[in-house]
matplotlib code that plots the C-alpha trace (Angstrom):
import matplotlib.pyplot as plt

x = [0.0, 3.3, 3.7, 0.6, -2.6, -4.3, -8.5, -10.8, -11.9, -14.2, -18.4, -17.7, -15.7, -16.9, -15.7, -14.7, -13.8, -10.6, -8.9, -8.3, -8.7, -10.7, -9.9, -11.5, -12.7, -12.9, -16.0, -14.5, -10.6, -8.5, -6.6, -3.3, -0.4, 2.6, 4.9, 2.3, 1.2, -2.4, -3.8, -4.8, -6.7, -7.1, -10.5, -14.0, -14.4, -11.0, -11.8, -15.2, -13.7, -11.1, -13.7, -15.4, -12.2, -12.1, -15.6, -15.5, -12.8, -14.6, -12.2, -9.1, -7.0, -5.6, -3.7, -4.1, -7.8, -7.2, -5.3, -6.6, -5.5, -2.1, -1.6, -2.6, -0.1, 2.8, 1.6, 1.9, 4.8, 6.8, 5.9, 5.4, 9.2, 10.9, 8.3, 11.3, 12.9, 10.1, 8.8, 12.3, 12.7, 9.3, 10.2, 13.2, 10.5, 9.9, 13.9, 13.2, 9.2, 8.0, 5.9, 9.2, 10.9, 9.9, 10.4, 12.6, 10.8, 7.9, 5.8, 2.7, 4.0, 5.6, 2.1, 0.4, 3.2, 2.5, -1.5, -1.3, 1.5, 2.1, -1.8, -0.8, 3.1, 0.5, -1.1, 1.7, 3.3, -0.1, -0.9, 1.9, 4.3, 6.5, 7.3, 9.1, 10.7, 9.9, 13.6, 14.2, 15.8, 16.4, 19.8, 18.8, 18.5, 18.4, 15.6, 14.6, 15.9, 13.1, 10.4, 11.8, 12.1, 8.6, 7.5, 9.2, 8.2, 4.5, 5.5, 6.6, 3.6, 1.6, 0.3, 2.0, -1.5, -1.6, 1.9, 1.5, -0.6, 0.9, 4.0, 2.2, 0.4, 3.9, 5.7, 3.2, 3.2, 6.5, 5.5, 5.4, 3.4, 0.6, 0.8, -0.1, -2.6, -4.4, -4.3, -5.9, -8.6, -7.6, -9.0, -10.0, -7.7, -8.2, -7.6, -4.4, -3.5, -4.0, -1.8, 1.0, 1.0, 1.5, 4.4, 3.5, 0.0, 2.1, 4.6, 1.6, -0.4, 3.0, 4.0, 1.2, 0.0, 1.0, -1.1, 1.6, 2.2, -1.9, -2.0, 0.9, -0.5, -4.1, -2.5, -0.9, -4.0, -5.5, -3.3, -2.8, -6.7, -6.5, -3.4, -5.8, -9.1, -6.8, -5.7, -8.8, -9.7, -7.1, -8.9, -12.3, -14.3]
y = [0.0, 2.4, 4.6, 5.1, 4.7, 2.2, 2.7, 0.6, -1.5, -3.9, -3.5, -5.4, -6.0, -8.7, -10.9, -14.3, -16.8, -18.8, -21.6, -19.6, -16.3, -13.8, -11.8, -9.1, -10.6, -7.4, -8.9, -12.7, -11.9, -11.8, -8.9, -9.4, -7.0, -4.8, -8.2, -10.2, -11.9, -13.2, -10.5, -12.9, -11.1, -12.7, -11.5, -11.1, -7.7, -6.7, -7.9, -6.1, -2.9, -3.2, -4.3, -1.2, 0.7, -0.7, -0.1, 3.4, 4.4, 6.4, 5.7, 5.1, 2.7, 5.6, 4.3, 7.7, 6.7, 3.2, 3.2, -0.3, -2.0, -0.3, -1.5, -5.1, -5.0, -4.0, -7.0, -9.5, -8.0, -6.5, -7.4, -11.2, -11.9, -9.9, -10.5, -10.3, -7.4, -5.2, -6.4, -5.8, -1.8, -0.9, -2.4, -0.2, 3.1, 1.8, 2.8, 6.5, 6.8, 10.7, 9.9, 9.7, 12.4, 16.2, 19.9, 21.3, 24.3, 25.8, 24.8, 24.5, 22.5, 20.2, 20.1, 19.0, 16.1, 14.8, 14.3, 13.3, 10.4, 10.2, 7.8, 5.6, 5.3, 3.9, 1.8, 0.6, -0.7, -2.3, -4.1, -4.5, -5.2, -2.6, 0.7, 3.2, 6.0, 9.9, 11.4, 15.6, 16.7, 15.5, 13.5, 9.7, 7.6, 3.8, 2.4, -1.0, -3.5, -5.9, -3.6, -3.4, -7.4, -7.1, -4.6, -6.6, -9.4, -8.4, -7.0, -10.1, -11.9, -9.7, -11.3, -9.8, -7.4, -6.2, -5.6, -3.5, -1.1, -1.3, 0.3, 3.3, 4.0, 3.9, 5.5, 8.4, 9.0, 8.3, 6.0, 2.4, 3.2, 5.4, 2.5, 0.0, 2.0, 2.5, -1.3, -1.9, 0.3, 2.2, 5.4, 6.5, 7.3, 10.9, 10.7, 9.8, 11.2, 14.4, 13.3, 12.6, 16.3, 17.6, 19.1, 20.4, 21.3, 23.7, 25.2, 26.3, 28.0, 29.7, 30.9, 30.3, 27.5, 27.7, 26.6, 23.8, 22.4, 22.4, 20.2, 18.1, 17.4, 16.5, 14.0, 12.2, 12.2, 10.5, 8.2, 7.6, 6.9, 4.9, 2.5, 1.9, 1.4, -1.9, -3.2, -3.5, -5.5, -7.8, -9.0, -8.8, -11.6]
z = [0.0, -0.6, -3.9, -6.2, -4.9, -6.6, -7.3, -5.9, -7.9, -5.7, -4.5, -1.7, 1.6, 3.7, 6.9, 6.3, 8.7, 8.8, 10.3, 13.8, 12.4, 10.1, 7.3, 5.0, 1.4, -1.5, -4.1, -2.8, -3.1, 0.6, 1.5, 1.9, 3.3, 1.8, 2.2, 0.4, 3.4, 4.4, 6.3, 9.1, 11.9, 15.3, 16.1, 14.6, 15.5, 14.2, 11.1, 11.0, 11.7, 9.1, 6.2, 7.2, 6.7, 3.2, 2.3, 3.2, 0.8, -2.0, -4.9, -3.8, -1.5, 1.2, 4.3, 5.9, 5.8, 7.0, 10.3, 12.0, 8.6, 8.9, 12.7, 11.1, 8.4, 10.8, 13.8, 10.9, 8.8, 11.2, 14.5, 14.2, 12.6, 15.2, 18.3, 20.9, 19.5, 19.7, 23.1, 24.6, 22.7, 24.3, 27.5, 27.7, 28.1, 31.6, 32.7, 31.4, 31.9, 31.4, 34.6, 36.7, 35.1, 37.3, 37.0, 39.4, 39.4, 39.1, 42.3, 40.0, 36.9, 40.1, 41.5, 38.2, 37.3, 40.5, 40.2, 36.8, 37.3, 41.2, 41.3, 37.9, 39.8, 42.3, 40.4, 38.5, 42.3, 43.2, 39.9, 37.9, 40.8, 39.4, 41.8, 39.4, 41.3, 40.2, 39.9, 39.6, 36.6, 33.2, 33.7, 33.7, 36.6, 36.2, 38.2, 40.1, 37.6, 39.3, 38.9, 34.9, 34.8, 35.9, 33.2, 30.6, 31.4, 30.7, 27.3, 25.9, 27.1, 24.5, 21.4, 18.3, 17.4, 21.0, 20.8, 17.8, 19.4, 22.5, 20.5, 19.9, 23.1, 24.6, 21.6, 21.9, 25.5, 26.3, 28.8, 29.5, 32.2, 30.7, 28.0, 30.2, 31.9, 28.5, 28.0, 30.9, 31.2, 34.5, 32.7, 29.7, 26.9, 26.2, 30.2, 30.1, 26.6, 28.4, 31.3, 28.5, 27.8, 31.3, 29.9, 26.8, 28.4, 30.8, 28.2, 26.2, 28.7, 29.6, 26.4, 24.0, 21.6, 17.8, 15.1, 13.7, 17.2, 17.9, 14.4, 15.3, 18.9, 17.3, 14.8, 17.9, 19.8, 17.2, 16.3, 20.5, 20.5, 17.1, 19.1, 21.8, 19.6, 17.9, 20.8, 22.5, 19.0, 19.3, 22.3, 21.7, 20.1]

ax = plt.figure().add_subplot(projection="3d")
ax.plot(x, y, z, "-o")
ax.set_aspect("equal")
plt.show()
């Protein structure tokens, strides 16, 4: 789905059922991915929403259009072959988590880090069995490597389409730990998108919000909520 876009050329996109799987049929014809692989989907619902993607394109094929078969295409071409390698780089966000990283100064950005992370820090401790420490500054500080072994260990457990949008929710946030909290439901996603932004949130009400940065912050929002919208798919019958 690189270079030209091709036209559509089918009526139909329908669900049909494999061998322990699903996949999308265009007028009887399976999709398959960039590598030429069977776009096998591990869900019913996950193929249901990504026939709909394809029957709402008006005349062309436009991946920009199509972000749930885009996440499917990287879980089985890029995220299947190299399952460990991926587990492990997101993993590594838990040893510099933006929820541990705090302003020295002002007392009211200090005040806002710590009710937006200090309760999913909490949480983290409680139900992941992981206590990452909150550190001042910017200069890294290696934390627990048990509560990391712990972290990592639940990454790798993650099914190759969970994985895959896992990676974003992390990516985006810059934290394992707001990832994590996405996957499991502790609050909503525009929530703790928000919380990402603590940061950024602060810097524009101190010196002012620009249009670019307002249209690059809305892409990742989106793309954040999209991350979380497929992996709650990849687990839903």
């Amino acid at each position: 789905m690189s270079g030209q876009r091709a036209k559509r050329f089918w009526q139909a996109a329908d669900v049909a059922e494999l061998e322990n799987g699903f996949t999308v049929h265009l007028d009887g014809r399976p999709v398959k991915t960039p590598a030429k692989a069977a776009l096998k989907l591990p869900t019913r619902a996950m193929a249901q929403a990504i026939a709909a993607e394809w029957a709402a394109l008006i005349d062309r094929v436009d991946p920009a259009l199509m972000p749930l078969t885009r996440s499917a295409n990287a879980a089985i071409d890029k995220v299947t072959p190299q399952h460990g390698e991926v587990a492990k780089m997101i993993a590594a966000y838990g040893d510099a988590d933006q929820a541990c990283y705090r302003a020295e100064y002002p007392d009211e950005l200090i005040a806002r880090q710590a009710a937006a992370w200090d309760p999913l820090l909490d949480w983290a401790d409680r139900h992941l069995n992981a206590r990452l420490i909150p550190v001042t500054g910017v200069m890294h500080r290696p934390q627990d490597p048990r509560a990391l072994a712990a972290l990592s260990a639940r990454v790798h457990t993650l099914d190759a389409f969970t994985l895959a949008g896992f990676h974003d929710l992390v990516s985006l946030s810059g934290s394992l730990i707001i990832g994590f909290a996405a996957l499991y439901d502790l609050h909503p996603a525009p929530d703790l998108w928000q919380r990402s932004r603590v940061d950024e949130l602060w810097q524009e009400q101190e010196w002012g919000e620009d249009a670019e940065a307002r249209e690059r912050a809305a892409q990742k929002e989106s793309a954040f909520l999209q991350a979380k919208i497929f992996a709650d798919l990849a687990r839903r019958a």
